[in-house]
N, C-alpha and C positions, 0 to 999 in steps of 0.2 A: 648925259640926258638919256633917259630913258625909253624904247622904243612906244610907239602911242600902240595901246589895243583898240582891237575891233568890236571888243565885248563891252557893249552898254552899261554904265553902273551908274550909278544915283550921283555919279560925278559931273556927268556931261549929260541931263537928261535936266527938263522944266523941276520944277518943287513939286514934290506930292507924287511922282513920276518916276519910280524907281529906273525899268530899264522898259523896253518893249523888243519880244523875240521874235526876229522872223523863224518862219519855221523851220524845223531843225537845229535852229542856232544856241548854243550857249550864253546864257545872260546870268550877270552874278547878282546875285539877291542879299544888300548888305543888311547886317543888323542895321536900326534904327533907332535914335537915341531913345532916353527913356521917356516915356511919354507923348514920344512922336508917330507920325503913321507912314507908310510908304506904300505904296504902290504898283507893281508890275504887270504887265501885259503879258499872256502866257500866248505859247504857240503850241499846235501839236508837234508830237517827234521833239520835241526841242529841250534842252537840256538845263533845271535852275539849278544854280549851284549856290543854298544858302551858306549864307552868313554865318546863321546861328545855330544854336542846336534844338532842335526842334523839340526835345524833350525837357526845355526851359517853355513850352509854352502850350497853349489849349490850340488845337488844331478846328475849325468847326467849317460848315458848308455855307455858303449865301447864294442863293441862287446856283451860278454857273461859276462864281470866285469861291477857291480855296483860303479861309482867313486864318492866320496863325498869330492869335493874341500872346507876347511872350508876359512872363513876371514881372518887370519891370514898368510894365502898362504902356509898352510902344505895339506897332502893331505892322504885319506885314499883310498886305490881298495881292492874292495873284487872282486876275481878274480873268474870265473865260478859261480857265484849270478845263473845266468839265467838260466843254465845248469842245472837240476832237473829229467830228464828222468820220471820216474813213482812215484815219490819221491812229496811231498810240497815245496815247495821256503824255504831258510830260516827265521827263526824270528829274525827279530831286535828288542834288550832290550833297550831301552832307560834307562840314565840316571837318570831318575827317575821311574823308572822301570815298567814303560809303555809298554806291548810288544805288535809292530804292523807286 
């Protein structure tokens, strides 16, 4: 059996609900089926390590959430992205673990 993680994923989280970061923390951000939506809570400082590759998708602003529509017509919102007060933006990890 496999040791359990501390890092929230769309596995042990409500529906619609991907992960929620506290700050600083690491939370993975999985692809989403096709035509499904998901959901994350950003933290400042805190570290998303998506899924997918972000250059399968349109990235665009709403408000205070970062929305990244992929080709497939699923959809990821990191919700409060821009919200950071005294804090760094989050890092985005890339699937090849690229972090910008």
């Amino acid at each position: 059996m496999a040791p359990e993680s501390n890092t929230p994923t769309a596995a042990n989280v409500p529906a619609q609900t991907a992960a929620r970061a506290p700050s600083g923390r690491a939370v993975a951000v999985p692809r989403p089926a096709a035509g499904e939506a998901a959901t994350v809570d950003s933290s400042p400082a805190g570290n998303l390590n998506l899924g997918f590759d972000p250059a399968e998708a349109t990235a665009t602003r709403s408000g205070n959430s970062l929305v990244f529509t992929l080709n497939d017509g699923s959809s990821v919102t990191i919700n409060n992205f821009f919200v950071v007060g005294n804090e760094a933006l989050p890092n985005l990890t890339l699937p090849d673990g690229t972090t910008v």
